[in-house]
PLY file of the C-alpha trace (Angstrom):
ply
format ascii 1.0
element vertex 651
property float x
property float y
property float z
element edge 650
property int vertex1
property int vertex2
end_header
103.27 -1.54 166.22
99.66 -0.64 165.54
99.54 2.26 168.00
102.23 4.12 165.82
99.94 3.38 162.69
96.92 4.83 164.81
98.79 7.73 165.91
100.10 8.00 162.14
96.53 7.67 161.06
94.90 10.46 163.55
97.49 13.25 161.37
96.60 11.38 158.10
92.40 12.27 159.33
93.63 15.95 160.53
95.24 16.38 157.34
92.23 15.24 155.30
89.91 17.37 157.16
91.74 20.64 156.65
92.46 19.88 153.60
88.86 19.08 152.71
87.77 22.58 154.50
90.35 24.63 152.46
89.05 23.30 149.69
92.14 21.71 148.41
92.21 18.24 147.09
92.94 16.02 150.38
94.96 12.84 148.98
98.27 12.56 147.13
98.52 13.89 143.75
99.42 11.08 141.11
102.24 12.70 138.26
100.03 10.54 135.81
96.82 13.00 136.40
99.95 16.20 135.84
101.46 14.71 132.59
97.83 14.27 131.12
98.04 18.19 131.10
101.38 18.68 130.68
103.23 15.97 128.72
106.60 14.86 128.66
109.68 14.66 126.60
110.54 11.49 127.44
111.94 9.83 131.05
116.32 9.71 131.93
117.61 6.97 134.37
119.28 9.37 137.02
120.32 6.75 139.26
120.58 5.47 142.94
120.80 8.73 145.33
119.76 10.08 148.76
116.75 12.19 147.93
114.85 14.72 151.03
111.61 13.14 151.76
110.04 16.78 151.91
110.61 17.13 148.31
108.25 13.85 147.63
104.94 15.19 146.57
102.68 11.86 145.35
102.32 8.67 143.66
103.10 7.92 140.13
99.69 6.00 139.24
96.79 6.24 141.05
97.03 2.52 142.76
97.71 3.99 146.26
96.73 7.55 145.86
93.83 7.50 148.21
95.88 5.61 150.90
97.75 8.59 151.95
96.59 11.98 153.09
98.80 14.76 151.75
101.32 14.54 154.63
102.07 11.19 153.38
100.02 9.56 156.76
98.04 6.65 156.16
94.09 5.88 155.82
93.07 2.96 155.81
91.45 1.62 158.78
93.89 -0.11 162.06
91.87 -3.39 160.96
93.30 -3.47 157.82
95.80 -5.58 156.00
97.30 -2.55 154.90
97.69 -1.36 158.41
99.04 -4.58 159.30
101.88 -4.07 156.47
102.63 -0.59 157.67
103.03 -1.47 161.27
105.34 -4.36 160.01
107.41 -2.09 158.22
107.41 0.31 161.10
109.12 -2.46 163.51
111.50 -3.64 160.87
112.81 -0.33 160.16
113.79 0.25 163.99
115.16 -2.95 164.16
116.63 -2.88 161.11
116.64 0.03 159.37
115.22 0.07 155.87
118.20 -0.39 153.35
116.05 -1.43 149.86
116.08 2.02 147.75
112.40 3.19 146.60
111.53 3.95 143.01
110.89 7.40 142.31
109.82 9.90 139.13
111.50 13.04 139.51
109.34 15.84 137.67
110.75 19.31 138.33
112.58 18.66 140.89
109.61 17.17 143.30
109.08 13.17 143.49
106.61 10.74 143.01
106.60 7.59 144.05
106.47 4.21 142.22
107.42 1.80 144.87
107.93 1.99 148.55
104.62 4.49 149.90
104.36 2.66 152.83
108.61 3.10 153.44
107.84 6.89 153.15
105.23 6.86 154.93
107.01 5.37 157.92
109.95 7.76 157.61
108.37 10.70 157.43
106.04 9.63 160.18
109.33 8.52 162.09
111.16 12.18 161.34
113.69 10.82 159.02
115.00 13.36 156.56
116.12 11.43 153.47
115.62 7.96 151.80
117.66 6.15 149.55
115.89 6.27 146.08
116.45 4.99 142.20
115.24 8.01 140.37
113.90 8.29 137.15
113.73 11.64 135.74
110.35 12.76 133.69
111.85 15.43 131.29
109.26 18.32 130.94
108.13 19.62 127.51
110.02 22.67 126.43
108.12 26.20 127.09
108.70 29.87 127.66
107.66 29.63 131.28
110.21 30.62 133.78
109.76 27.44 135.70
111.16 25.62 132.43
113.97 27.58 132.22
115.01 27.65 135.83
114.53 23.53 135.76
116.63 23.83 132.74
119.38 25.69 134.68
118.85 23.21 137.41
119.43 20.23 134.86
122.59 21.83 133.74
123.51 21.87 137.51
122.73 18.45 138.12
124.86 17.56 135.44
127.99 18.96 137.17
126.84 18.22 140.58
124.56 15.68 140.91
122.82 17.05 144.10
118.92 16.97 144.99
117.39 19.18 147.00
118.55 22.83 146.66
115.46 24.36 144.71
115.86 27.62 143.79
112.96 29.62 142.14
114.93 32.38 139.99
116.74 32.06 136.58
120.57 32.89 136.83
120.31 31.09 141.00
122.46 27.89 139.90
124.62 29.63 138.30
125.36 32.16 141.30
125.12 29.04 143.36
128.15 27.54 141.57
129.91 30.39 141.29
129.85 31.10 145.54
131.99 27.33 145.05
134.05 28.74 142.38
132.98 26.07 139.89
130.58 26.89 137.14
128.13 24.61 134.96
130.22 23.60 132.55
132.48 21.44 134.31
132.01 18.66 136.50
132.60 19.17 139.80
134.75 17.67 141.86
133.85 14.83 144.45
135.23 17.11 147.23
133.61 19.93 146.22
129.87 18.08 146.01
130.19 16.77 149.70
130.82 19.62 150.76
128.19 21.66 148.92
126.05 18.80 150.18
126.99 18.80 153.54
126.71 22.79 153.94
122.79 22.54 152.71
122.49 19.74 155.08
123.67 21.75 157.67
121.92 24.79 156.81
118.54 22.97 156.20
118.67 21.50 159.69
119.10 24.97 161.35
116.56 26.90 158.65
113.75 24.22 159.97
114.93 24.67 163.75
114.18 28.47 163.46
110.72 27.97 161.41
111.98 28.22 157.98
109.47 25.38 156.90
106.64 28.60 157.74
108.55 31.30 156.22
106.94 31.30 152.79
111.02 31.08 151.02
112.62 27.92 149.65
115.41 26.25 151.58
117.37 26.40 148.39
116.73 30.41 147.83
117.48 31.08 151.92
120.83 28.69 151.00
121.33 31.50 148.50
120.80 34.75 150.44
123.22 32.47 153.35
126.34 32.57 151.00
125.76 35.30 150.10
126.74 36.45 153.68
129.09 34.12 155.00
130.80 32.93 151.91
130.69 29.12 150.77
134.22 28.35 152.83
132.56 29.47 156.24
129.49 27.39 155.14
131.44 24.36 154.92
133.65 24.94 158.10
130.94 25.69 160.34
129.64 23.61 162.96
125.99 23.08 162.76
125.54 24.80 166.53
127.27 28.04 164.53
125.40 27.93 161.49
122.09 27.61 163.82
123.41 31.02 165.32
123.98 32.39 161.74
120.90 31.53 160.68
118.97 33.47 163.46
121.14 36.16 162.97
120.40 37.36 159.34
116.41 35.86 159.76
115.36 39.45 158.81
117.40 38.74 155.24
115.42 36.10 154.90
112.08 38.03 155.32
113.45 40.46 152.61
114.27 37.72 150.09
110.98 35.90 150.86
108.83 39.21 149.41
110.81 39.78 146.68
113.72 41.88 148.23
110.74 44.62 149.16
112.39 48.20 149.47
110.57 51.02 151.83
111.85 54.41 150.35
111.90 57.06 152.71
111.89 60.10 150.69
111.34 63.32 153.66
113.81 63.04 156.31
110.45 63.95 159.00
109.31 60.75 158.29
108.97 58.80 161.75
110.00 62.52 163.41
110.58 62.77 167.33
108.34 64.40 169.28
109.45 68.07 169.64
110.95 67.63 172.82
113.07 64.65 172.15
114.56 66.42 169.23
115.25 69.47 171.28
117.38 67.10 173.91
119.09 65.50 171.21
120.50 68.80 169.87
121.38 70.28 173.70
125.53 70.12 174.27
126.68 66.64 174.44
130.16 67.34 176.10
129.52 65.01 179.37
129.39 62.15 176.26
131.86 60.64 174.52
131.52 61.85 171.00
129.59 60.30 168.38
132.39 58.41 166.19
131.55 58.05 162.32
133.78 55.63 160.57
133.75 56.08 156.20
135.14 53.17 154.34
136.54 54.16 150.77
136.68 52.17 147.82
139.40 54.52 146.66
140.64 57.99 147.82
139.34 61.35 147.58
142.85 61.97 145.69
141.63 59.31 142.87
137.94 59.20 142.58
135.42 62.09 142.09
132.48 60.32 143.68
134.99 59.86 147.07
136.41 63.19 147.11
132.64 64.49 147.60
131.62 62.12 150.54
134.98 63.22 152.03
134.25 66.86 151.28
130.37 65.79 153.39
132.64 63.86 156.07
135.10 67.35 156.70
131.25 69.14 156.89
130.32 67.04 159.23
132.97 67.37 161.52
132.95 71.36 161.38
128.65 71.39 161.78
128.42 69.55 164.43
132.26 70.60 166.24
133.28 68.41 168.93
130.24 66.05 169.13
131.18 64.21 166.36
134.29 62.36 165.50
135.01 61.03 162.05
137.87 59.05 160.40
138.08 57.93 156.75
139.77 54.70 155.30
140.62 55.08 151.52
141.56 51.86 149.62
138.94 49.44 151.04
136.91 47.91 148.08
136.65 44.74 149.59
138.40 41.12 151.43
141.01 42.22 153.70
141.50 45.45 152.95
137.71 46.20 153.88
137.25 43.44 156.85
140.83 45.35 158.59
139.00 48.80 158.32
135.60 47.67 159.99
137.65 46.05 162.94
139.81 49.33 163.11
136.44 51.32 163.07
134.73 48.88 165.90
137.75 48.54 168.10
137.91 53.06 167.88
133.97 52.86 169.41
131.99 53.95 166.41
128.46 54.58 166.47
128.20 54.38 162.57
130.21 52.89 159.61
129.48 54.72 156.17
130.34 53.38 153.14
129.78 54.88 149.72
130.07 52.61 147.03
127.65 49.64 146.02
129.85 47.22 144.96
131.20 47.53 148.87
127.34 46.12 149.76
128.46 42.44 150.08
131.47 43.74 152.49
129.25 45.69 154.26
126.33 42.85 154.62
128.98 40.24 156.24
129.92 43.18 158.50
126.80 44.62 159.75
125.61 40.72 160.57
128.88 40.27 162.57
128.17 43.61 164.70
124.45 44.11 164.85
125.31 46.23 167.51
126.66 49.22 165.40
124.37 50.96 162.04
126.11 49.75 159.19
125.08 52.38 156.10
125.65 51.74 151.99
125.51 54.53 149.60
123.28 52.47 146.57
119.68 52.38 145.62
117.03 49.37 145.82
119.81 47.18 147.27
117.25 45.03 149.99
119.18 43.80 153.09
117.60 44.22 156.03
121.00 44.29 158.25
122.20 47.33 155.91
120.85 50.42 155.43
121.00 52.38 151.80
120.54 55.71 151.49
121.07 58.07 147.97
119.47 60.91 146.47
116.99 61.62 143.83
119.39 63.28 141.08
116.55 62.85 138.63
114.90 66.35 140.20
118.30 68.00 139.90
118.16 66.44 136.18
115.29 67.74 135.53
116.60 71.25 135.97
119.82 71.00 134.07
117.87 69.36 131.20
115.45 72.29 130.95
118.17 74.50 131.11
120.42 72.52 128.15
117.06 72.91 125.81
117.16 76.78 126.66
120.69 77.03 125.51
121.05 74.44 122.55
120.02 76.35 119.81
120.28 73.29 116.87
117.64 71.40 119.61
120.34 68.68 120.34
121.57 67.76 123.99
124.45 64.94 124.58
124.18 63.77 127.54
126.82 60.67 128.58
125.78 58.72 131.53
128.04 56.34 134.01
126.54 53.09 134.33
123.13 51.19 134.03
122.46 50.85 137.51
119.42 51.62 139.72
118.45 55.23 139.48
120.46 56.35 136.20
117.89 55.87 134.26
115.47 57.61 135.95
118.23 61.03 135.44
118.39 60.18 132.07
114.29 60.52 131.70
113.99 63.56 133.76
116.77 65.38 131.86
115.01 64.74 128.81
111.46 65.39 130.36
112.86 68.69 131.41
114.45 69.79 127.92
111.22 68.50 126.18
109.43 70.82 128.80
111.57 74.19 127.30
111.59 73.19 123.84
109.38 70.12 122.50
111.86 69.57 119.59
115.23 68.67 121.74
116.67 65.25 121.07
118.58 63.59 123.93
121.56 61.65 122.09
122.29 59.00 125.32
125.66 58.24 125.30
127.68 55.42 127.98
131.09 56.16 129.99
131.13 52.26 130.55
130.80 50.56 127.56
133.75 50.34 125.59
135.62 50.09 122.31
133.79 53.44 121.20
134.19 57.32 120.77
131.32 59.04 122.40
132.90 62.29 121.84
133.77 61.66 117.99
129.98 60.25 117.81
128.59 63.58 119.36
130.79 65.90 117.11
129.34 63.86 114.08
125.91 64.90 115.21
126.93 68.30 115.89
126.08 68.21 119.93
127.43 70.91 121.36
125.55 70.56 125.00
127.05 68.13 126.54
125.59 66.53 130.14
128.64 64.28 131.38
130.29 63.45 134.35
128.74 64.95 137.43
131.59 65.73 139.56
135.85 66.86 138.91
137.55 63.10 137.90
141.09 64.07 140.08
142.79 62.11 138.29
141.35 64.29 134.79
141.21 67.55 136.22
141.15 69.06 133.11
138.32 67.16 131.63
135.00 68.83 130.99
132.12 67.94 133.22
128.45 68.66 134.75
126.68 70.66 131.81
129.04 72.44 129.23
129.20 73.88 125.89
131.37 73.00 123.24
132.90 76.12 121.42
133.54 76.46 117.74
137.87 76.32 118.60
136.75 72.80 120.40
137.08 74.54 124.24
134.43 74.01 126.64
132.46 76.16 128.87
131.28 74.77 131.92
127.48 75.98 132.29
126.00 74.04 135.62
125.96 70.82 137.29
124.43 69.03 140.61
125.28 69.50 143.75
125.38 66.93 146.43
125.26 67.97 150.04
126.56 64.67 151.92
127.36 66.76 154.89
123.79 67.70 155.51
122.96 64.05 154.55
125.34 62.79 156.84
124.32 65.45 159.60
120.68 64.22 159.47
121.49 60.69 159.62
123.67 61.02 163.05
120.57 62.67 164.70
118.62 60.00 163.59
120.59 57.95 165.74
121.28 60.24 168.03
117.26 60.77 168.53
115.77 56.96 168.31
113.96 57.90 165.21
116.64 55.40 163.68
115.37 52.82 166.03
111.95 53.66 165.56
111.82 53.42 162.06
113.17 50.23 161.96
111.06 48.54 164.58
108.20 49.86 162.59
108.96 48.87 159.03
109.16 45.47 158.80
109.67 42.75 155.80
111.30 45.28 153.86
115.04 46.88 153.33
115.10 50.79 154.07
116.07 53.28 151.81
116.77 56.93 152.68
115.70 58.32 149.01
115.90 61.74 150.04
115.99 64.60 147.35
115.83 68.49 146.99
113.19 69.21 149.46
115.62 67.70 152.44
118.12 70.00 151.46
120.27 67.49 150.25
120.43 68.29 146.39
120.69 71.25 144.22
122.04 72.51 141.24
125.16 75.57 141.02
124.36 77.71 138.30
127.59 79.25 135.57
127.36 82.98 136.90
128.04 83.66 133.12
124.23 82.14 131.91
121.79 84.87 131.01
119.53 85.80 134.38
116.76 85.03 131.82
118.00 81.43 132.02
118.97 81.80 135.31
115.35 83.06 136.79
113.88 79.85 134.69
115.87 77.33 137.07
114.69 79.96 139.91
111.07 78.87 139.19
111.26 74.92 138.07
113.67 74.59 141.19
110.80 76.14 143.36
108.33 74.11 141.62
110.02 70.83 142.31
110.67 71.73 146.18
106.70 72.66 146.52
106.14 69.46 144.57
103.74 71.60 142.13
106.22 69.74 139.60
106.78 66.42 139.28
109.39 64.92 136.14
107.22 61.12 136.27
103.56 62.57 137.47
101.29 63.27 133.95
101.64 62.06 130.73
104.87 59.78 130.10
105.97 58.69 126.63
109.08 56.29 126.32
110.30 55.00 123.07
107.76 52.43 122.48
104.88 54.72 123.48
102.86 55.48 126.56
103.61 55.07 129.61
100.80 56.76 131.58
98.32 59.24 130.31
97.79 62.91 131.24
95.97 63.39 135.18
98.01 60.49 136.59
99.84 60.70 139.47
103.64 60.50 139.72
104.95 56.90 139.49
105.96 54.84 142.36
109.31 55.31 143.93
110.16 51.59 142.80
109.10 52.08 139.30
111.08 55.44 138.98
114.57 53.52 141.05
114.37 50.44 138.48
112.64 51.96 135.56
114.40 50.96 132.32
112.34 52.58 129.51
114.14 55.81 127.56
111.66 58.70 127.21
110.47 59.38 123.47
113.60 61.84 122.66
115.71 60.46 123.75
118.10 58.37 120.91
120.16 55.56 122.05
119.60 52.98 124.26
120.79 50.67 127.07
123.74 48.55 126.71
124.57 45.00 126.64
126.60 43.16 128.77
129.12 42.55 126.19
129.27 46.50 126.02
130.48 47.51 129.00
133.63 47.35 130.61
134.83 45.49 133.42
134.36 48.30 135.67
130.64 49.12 134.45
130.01 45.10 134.74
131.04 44.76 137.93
128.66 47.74 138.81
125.34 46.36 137.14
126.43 43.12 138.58
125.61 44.08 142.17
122.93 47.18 141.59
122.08 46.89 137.62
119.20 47.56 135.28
120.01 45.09 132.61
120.22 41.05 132.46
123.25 39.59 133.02
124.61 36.21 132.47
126.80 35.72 135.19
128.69 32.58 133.75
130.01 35.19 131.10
131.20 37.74 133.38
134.78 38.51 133.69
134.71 37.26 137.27
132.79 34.91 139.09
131.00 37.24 141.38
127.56 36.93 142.61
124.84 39.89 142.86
123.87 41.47 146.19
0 1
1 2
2 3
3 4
4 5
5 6
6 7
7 8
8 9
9 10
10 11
11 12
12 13
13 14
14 15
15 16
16 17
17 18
18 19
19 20
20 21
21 22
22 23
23 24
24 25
25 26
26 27
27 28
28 29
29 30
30 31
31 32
32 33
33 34
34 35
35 36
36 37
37 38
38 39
39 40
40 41
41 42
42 43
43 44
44 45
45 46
46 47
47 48
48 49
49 50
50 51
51 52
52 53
53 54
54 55
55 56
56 57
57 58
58 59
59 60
60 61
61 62
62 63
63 64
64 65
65 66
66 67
67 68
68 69
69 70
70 71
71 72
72 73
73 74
74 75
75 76
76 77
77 78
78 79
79 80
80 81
81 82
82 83
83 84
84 85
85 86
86 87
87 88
88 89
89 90
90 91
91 92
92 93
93 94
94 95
95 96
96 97
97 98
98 99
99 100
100 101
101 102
102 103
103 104
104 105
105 106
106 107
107 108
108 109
109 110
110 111
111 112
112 113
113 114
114 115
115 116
116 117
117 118
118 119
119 120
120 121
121 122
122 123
123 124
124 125
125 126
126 127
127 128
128 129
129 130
130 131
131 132
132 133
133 134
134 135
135 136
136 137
137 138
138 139
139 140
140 141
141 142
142 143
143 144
144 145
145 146
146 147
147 148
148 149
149 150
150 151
151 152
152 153
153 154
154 155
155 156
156 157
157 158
158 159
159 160
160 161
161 162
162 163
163 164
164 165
165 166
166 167
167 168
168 169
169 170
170 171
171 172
172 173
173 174
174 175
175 176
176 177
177 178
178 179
179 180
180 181
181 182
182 183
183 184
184 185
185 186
186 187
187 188
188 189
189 190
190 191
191 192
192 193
193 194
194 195
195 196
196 197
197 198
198 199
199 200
200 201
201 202
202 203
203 204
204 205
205 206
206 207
207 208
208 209
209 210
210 211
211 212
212 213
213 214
214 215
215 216
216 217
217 218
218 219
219 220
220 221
221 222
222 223
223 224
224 225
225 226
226 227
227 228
228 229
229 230
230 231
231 232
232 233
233 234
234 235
235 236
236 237
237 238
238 239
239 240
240 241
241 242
242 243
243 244
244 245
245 246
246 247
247 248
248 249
249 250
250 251
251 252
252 253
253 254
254 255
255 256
256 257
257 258
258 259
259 260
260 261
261 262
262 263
263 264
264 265
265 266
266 267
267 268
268 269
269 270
270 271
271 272
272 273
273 274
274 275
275 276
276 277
277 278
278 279
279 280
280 281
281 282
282 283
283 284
284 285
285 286
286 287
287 288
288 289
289 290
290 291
291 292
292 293
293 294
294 295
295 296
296 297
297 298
298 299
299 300
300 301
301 302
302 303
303 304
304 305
305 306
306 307
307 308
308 309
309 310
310 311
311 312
312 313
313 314
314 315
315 316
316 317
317 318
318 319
319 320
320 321
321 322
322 323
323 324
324 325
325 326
326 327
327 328
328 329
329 330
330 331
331 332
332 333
333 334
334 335
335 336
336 337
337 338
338 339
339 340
340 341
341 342
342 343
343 344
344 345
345 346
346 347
347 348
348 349
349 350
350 351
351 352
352 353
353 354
354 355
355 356
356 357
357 358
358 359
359 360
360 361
361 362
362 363
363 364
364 365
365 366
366 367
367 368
368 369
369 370
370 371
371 372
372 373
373 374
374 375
375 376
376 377
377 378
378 379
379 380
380 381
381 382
382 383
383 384
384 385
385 386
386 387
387 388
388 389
389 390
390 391
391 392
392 393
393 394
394 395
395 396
396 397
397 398
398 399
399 400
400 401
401 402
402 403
403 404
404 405
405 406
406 407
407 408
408 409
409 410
410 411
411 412
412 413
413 414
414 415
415 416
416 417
417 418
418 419
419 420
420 421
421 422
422 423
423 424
424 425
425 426
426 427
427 428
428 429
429 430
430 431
431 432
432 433
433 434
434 435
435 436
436 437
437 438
438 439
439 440
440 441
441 442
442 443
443 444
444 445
445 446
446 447
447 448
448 449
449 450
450 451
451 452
452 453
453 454
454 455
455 456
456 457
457 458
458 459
459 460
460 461
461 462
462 463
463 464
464 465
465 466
466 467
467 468
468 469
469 470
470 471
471 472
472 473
473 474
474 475
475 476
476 477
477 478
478 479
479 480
480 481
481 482
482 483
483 484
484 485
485 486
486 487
487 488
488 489
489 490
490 491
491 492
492 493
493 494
494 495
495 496
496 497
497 498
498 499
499 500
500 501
501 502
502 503
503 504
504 505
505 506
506 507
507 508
508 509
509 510
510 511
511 512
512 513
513 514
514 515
515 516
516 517
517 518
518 519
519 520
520 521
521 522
522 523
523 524
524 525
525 526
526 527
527 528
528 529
529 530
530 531
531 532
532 533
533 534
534 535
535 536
536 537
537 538
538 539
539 540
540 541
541 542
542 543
543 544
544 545
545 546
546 547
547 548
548 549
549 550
550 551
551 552
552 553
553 554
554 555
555 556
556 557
557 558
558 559
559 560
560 561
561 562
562 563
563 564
564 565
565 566
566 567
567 568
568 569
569 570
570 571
571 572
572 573
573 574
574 575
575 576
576 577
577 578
578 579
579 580
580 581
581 582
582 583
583 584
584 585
585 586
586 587
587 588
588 589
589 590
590 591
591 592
592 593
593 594
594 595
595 596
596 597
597 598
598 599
599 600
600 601
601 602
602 603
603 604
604 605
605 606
606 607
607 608
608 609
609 610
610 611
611 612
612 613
613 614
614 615
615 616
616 617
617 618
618 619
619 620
620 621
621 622
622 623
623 624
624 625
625 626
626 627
627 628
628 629
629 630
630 631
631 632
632 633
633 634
634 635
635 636
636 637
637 638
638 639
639 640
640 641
641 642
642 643
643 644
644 645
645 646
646 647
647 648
648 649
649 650
């Protein structure tokens, strides 16, 4: 009918107007005009398939370029032969349906098309979502780019399951994508397993549009992602599309996150976003006409087994005696993850509570799916630079407490050489590694820092730090229960091969924990969070909140002692700053003297080694399975994720 080609024509106009005004180029780009600048390695028959019509971008040649606006609408005048043909087509296809296959050029992953404008032209004017195409694929020529190498991941994906459609923008995606299906890109997947991987994007596609996706400035395919990531690929296939629609608009804010890059606000003095003075003082009047507030902490393993867990449980039991009979708390040891961890958060909604703690990162993906099924209760995760929006992270800045214990190792080691064996390369551990050094190059410009791993494996760290005659050691920050005996925090080694335990951080989770309830308690929580938005919050807090310190070996000299005195005073006046000044890594400099201290994102994910310091980061093939599955959720280094022991996927 001609008055669906002049309504089609009147958004073809529109189109070509704004277009024109932006300044953009108002008719269909033609891949000829994009190969002249880009070439190609040559062109692959793919095949007949069902392509998305939003993913066709132009024309091959330039015959009908200037028939079409960008939105695919037509031009040409009602009067025309060519409107004649369209409004043919138009009435065939609702009478018919259109069943002849157009011929398209695939060329990274968008289309162009050969033959059949007008039949895309009608279905997109007519809503449809796909179209039966014979696609030719235009392989690009090779480059560094990352676009290259992410189309060449997406080729390799194609190849196992030949599916169109989910773009993803970041190396490493398909493989993360294939592993959520528990199939990798080596093998071709089976026919089962691409209908339904096909069928859950459908789904989810149709729901991400519904809510405004097509606005959101993040790929279907990358949303698709950050979805799984959630709900698993099982759910995604076994939901209804009326429950992934209510899915979808429940983790939007995750979406926001991804779209800016997973964007972390830091929140580094606990009066940020303070209450007035009078709604602090009622938060902090008795509370006995309440029911108390009820703090659930889930445990990856048990205070009785795991250093890191005995002192969260040692800030839980501080907790409880601060704040008396206001406060209830109850711990669940042995919850890493699956059932374990999904039993514990229905044990800790069903018993009322108010917050769930949990203290590991490699609990985040738990503790995501969680949160998004009760958005009613604060769901917290012990990690750094992890961006959900639906979980909040909170840490410490251990570098400042570094910095102390590094000045005082270069006071004490009288050969100038420190050890100092760190746990993992995750987000923040570098940054303690730089300030420990930074602190000992403070005392004594001629200290080396010999950087030693606890993860990697197949080595001796203690043989290699005898060999270089070490004898202050930085290790292990807290008692391992399970190795009570072993030597930890900052020691000496003595010449019979004892140890003497010098100093070592101190982390005051119950304080932590105590401030985090009156947030709550006092709507600065809420506040916060209404008024940060696009962004995943971090609670970076550090000495000045009373949250860090360092315990001093009553046996150093006071001379010693009195230094940490003064550097500890200097850091909580911020008269001192480890990253603010001049910064030299191993390659050279980093910033010159008179600049300020470096962003808190910088300092989280930094991954340079300060000038003395000898050694290095390790590889993946390095570590252990322990450390891998640590830097795969929260890590500093690459990964290749088809390699790893298991096939997880990064939070």
């Amino acid at each position: 009918m001609l008055d669906d080609y002049r309504r089609a024509r009147k958004l073809a106009v529109k189109q070509l107007q704004e277009d024109v005004e932006a300044g953009r180029y108002p008719y269909l780009p033609a891949l000829d005009d994009i190969l002249k600048g880009e070439g190609c390695q040559g062109e692959i028959p793919i095949g007949t398939t069902e392509i998305d019509i939003a993913l066709i971008a132009g024309t091959r040649t330039h015959g009908r370029q200037n028939s079409f606006a960008t939105n695919f609408m037509p031009l040409p005048e009602a009067s025309s032969e060519f409107a004649m043909k369209w409004s043919d087509l138009i009435d065939s296809q609702r009478e018919e349906g259109i069943r002849d296959p157009i011929l398209v050029y695939e060329f990274f992953q968008r289309f162009y098309v050969q033959e059949g404008n007008k039949r895309v032209s009608v279905l997109r004017f007519l809503g449809q979502p796909t179209i039966t195409a014979q696609v030719v694929r235009v392989v690009p020529m090779a480059s560094d780019s990352k676009a290259y190498r992410v189309y060449q991941e997406f080729m390799r994906f194609y190849s196992v399951a030949p599916v169109y459609g989910i773009v993803l923008t970041e190396e490493g995606s398909y493989a993360k994508l294939a592993a959520f299906a528990g199939r990798d890109l080596e093998e071709a997947w089976p026919d089962d397993v691409v209908h339904d991987l096909r069928q859950a994007f459908d789904s989810f596609l149709m729901a991400f549009k519904k809510h405004g996706g097509e606005h959101l400035g993040v790929t279907p395919g990358d949303a698709f992602l950050v979805y799984l990531k959630i709900f698993g690929f099982h759910q995604a296939v076994e939901s209804l599309p009326s429950e992934v629609s209510r899915h979808v608009a429940r983790i939007w804010d995750e979406f926001v996150v991804a779209r800016d890059g997973g964007k972390v606000a830091y929140l580094e003095d606990p009066a940020e976003g303070k209450t007035p003075v009078i709604s602090e003082l009622k938060s902090l009047l008795p509370v006995s006409s309440y029911k108390p507030f009820r703090v659930s902490f889930i445990y990856e393993r048990s205070p009785e087994t795991d250093g890191w867990c005995a002192l969260h449980d040692k800030g839980r039991l501080m907790l409880e005696r601060y704040m008396g009979s206001t406060v209830e708390t109850r711990a669940h040891p042995f919850c890493a993850e699956g059932d374990a961890f999904d039993e514990a958060v229905d044990r800790a909604i069903a018993a009322g509570s108010d917050l769930v703690v949990t203290i590991s990162p490699t609990q985040m993906h738990s503790c995501l799916h969680a949160a998004v099924l009760h958005p009613e209760t604060p769901f917290i995760n012990c990690s750094v630079s992890l961006s959900h929006s639906a979980v909040r992270t909170f840490s410490g800045r251990l570098y400042e407490a570094k910095f102390l214990l590094g000045a005082l190792a270069a006071s004490i080691a009288e050969n100038h050489r420190i050890g100092y064996v760190a746990e993992v390369p995750t987000f923040g551990s570098v940054s303690a590694i730089n300030a420990f050094a930074i602190g000992a190059a403070m005392v004594d410009p001629a200290s080396t820092i010999y950087l030693k791993w606890f993860s990697a494996k197949d080595y001796d760290w203690k043989r290699e730090l005898a060999e270089a005659d070490v004898r202050i050691v930085s290790a292990r920050d807290y008692v391992d229960p399970l190795a009570p005996d072993e030597p930890w925090g900052l020691y000496r080694i003595e010449d019979d091969g004892t140890s003497t335990h010098l100093a070592e951080p101190v982390w005051k989770w119950g304080r932590y924990y105590r401030l985090i309830v009156q947030s709550i308690r006092n709507q600065t929580w809420k506040r916060v969070g209404e008024s940060i938005s696009g962004a995943a919050l971090n609670y970076w807090w550090g000495m000045s909140a009373g949250i860090l310190d360092v315990h001093l070996s009553e046996a150093l000299p006071y001379g010693q002692r009195t230094l940490i005195d003064v550097l500890r005073q200097s850091i909580l006046t911020h008269r001192i700053d480890p990253f603010a000044g001049e910064l030299v890594s191993q390659e050279g400099v980093v910033q010159l003297d008179g600049a300020g201290r470096l962003p808190s994102s910088e300092i989280v994910r930094m991954r340079w080694l300060n000038a003395n310091v000898v050694g290095r980061l390790p590889e993946q093939r390095e570590l252990s399975w322990n450390g891998l599955e640590q830097v795969e959720v929260s890590g500093l280094i690459p990964l290749d994720v088809e390699k790893l022991p298991h096939k997880g996927t990064t939070s």
